[in-house]
C-alpha positions as CSV (number, residue, x, y, z in Angstrom):
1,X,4.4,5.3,2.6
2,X,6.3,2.1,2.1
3,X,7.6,1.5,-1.0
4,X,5.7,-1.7,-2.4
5,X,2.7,-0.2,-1.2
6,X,3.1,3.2,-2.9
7,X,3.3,0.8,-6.3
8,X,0.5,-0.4,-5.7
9,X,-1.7,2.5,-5.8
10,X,0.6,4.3,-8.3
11,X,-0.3,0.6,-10.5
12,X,-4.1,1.1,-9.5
13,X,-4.2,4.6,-10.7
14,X,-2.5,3.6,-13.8
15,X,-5.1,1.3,-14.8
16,X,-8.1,3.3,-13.2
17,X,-6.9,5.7,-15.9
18,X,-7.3,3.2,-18.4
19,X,-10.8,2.5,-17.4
20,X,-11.5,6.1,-17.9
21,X,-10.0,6.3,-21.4
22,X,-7.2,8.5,-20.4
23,X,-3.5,8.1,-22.2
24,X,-1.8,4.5,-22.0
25,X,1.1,5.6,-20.0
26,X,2.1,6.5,-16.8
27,X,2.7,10.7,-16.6
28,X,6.3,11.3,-16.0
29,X,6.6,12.5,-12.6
30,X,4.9,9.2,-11.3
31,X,7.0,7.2,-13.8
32,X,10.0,7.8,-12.0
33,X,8.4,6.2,-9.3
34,X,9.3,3.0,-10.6
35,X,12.9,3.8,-10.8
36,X,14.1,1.5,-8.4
37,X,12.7,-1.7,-10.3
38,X,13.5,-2.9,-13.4
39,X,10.5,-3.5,-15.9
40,X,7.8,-5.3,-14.0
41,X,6.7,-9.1,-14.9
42,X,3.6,-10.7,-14.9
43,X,3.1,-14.2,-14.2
44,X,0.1,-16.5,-14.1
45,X,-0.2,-19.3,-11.4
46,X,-2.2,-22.4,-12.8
47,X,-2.6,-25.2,-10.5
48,X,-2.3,-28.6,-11.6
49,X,-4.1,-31.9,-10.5
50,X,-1.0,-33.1,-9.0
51,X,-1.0,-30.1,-6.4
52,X,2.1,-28.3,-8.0
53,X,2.2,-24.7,-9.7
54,X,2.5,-23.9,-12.6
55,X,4.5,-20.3,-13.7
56,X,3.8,-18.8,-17.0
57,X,5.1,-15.0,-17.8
58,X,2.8,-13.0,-19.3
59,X,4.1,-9.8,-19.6
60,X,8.0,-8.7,-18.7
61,X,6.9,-4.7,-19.7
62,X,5.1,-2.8,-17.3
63,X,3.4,-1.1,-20.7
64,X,2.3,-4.5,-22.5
65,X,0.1,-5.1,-19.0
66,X,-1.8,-2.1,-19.1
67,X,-2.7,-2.1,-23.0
68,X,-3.1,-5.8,-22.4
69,X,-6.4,-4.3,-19.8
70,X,-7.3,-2.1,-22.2
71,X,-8.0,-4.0,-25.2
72,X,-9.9,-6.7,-23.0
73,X,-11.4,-3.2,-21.8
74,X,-10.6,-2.9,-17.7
75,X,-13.8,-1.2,-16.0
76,X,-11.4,-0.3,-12.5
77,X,-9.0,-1.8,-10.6
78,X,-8.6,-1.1,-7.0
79,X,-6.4,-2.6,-3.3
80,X,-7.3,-4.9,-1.0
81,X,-5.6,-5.7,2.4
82,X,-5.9,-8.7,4.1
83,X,-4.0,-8.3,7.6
84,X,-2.3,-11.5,8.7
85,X,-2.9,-13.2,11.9
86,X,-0.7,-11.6,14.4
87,X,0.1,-13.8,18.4
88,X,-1.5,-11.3,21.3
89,X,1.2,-11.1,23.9
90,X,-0.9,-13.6,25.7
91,X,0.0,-16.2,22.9
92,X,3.2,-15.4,22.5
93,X,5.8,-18.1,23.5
94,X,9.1,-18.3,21.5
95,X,8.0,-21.2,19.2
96,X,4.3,-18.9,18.5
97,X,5.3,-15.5,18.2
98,X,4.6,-14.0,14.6
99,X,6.1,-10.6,14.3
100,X,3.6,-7.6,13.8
101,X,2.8,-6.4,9.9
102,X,3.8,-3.2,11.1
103,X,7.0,-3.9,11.9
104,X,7.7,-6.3,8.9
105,X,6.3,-3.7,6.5
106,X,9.9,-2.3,7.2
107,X,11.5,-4.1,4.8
108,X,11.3,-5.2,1.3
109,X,8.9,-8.4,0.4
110,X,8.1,-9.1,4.0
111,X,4.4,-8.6,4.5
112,X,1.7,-10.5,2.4
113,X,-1.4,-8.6,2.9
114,X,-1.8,-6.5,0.3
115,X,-2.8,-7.2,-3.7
116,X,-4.4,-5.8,-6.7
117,X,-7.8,-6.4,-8.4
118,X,-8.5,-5.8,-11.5
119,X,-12.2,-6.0,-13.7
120,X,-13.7,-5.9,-16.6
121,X,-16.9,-7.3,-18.2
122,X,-15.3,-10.9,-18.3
123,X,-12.5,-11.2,-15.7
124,X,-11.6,-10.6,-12.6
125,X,-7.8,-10.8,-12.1
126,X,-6.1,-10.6,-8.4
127,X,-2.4,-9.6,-8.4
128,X,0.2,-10.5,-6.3
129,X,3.1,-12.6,-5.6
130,X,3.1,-16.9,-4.6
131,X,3.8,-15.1,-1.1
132,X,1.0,-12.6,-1.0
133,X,2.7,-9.4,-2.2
134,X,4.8,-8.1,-5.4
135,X,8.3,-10.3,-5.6
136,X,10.6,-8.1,-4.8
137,X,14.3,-8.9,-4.7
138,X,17.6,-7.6,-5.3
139,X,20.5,-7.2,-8.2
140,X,23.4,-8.4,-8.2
141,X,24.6,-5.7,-10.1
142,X,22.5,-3.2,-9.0
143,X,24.7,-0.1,-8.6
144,X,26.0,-0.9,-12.1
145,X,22.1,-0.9,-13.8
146,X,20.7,1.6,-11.3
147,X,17.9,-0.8,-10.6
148,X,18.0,-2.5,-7.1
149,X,15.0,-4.1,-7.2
150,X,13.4,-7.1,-9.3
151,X,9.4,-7.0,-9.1
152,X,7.0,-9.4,-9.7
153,X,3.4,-10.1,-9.6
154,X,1.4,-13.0,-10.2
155,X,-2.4,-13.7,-10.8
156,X,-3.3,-15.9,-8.2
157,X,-6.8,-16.1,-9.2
158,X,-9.1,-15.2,-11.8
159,X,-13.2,-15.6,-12.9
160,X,-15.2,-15.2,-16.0
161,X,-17.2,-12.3,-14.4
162,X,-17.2,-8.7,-13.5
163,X,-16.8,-7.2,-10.0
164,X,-18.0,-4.4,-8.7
165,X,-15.3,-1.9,-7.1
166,X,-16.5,-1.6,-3.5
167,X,-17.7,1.0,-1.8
168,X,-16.2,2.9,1.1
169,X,-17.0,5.8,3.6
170,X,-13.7,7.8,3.1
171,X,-15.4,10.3,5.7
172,X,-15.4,7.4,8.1
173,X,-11.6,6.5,7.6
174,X,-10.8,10.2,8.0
175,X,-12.7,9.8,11.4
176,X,-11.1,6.4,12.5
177,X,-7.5,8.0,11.7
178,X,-8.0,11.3,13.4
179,X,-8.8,9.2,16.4
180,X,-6.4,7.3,16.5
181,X,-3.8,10.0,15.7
182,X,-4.5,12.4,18.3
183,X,-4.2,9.4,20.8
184,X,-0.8,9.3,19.6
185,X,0.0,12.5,19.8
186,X,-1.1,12.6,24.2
187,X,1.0,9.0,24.1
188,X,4.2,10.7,22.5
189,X,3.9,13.5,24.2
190,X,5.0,11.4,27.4
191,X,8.3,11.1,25.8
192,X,11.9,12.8,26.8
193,X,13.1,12.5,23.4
194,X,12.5,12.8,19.4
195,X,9.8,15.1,17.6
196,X,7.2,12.2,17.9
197,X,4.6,15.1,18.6
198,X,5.3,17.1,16.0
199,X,5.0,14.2,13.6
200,X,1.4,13.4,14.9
201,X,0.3,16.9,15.1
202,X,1.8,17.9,11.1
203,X,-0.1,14.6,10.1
204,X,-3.8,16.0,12.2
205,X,-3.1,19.1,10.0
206,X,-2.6,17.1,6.7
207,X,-5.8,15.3,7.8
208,X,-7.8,18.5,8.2
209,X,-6.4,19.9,4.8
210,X,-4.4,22.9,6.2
211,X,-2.4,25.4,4.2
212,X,0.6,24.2,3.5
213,X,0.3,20.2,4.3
214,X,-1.3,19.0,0.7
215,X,1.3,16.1,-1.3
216,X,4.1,17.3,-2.8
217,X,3.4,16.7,-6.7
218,X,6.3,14.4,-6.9
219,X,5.2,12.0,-4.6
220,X,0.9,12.3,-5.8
221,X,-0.8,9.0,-7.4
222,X,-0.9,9.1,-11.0
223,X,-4.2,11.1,-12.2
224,X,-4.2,12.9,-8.9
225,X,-7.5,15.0,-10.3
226,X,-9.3,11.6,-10.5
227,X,-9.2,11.7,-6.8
228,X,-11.6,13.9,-4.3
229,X,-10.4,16.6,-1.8
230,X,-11.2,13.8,1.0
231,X,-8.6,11.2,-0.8
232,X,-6.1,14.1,-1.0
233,X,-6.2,14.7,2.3
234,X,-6.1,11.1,3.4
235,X,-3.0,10.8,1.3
236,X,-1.4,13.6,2.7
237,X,-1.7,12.3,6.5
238,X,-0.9,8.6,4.9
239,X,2.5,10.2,3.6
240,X,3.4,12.3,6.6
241,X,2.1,9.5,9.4
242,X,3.8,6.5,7.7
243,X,6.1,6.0,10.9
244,X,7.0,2.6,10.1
245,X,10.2,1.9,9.3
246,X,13.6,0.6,10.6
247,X,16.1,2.5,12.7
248,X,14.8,5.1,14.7
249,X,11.6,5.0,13.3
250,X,8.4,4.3,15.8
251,X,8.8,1.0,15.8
252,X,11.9,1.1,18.1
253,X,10.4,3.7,20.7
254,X,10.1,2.4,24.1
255,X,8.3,3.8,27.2
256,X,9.9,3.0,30.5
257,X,6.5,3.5,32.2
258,X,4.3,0.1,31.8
259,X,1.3,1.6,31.7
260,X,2.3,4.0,28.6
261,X,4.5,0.8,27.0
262,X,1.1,-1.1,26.7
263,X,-0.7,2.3,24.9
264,X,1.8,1.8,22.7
265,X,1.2,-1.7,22.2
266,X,-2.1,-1.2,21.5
267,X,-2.2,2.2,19.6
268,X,0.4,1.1,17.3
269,X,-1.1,-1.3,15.1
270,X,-4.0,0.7,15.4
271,X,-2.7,3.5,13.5
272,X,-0.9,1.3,11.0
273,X,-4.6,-0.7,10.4
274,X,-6.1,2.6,9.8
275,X,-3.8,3.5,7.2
276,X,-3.9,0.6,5.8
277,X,-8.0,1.3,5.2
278,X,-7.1,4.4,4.1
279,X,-5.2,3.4,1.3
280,X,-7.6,0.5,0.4
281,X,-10.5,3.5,0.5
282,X,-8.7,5.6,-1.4
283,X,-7.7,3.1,-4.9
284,X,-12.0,2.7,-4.2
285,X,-12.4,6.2,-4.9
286,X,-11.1,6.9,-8.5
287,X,-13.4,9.2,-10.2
288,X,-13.2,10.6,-14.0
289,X,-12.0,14.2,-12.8
């Protein structure tokens, strides 16, 4: 999974936790998740009346957000995605063209789809950055501190009320990406090169919850327990069928054949829509174990 993503739910797990009166701190093995960042700071965004924003930090300590939500007594905390308009190759013209999330999601701070809610019995707080995502951007001295990565969130927006964590079907999101998966597998199949099949086939099998495809412990949301055997095996295919990336990753395949080129097209963001749901479903689905 990408990295900013994979915060997220590790953060959404973290204070799911909280809801459920578990420890204030992240378990170690998902702690070093955050390795890459230095510690995380919270800002809020106030509008003023002349149209400008104001920036106040509220936190610079990972640790002083989440027992900031628990004293004002968090009830659950969850994802949302909100996919960006993307230009059909009928709309595309040079000066039109917006470049597919799936493909931006390659890099560091470049989509602005995804953010963090967060409830309790008199606020709702959504996180994310002025561009629609955690801040992320690089040290200058990063191989001296061993932290490449700066990371921010803001609160865009917040109410004086409660929200209810939504509901959703996890059974139906295991159906939409199995679909869509084993289309990919007959597409890749009409390659000549790379273990595209392979890939789609281990990720079926991490789907169905075969012996030997569960998530590694290392790379397992915080409070793994407090998730059902559906989430873990959504999470498994999530991890093993994130094929989105830079340099030989799906994203530069190319079929000669037209006909197999538009598949692709279409099937594509497809797959990287459903596990997109899948995530969003699955920071919905934190349960007391």
């Amino acid at each position: 999974m990408q990295g900013e993503i994979d915060q997220l739910l590790v953060l959404s797990s973290a204070v799911n936790a909280i809801a459920q009166k578990e420890p204030l701190r992240l378990p170690a093995a998902q702690a070093k998740r955050l390795r890459h960042t230095e510690d995380l700071t919270f800002v809020d965004l106030c509008k003023k009346n002349d149209g400008t924003v104001k920036e106040q930090i509220r936190f610079t300590k990972l640790s002083h957000w989440l027992e900031d939500l628990c004293n004002r007594k968090v009830s659950a905390a969850w994802l949302v995605w909100q996919p960006q308009h993307e230009t059909t190759p009928s709309e595309q013209t040079t000066e039109t063209y917006i470049q597919p999330e799936h493909m931006k999601v390659a890099f560091a701070g470049a989509t602005k789809s995804w953010s963090l809610i967060a409830t309790g019995p008199d606020f709702t707080e959504h996180w994310q950055s002025s561009w629609g995502q955690a801040s992320w951007g690089l040290q200058d001295d990063r191989e001296k501190q061993q932290n490449i990565w700066q990371v921010r969130y803001d609160c865009i927006q917040k109410t004086d009320q409660e929200t209810p964590r939504p509901t959703i079907d996890l059974a139906q999101e295991i159906a939409r990406l199995d679909k869509v998966l084993r289309a990919m597998t007959t597409l890749a199949g009409q390659l000549d090169h790379g273990n595209w099949p392979a890939v789609f086939n281990k990720t079926i099998d991490a789907l169905e919850g075969k012996k030997g495809t569960a998530l590694p412990p290392a790379i397992r949301p915080p409070y793994y327990a407090a998730y059902s055997k559906d989430a873990h095996r959504l999470l498994a295919a999530i991890y093993s069928g994130w094929v989105f990336g830079g340099m030989g990753s799906w994203n530069d395949v190319f079929f000669p054949n037209p006909e197999d080129q538009a598949n692709y097209d279409r099937l594509t963001p497809e797959l990287y829509q459903s596990l997109c749901r899948a995530i969003m479903a699955i920071s919905c689905s934190f349960q007391r174990p």
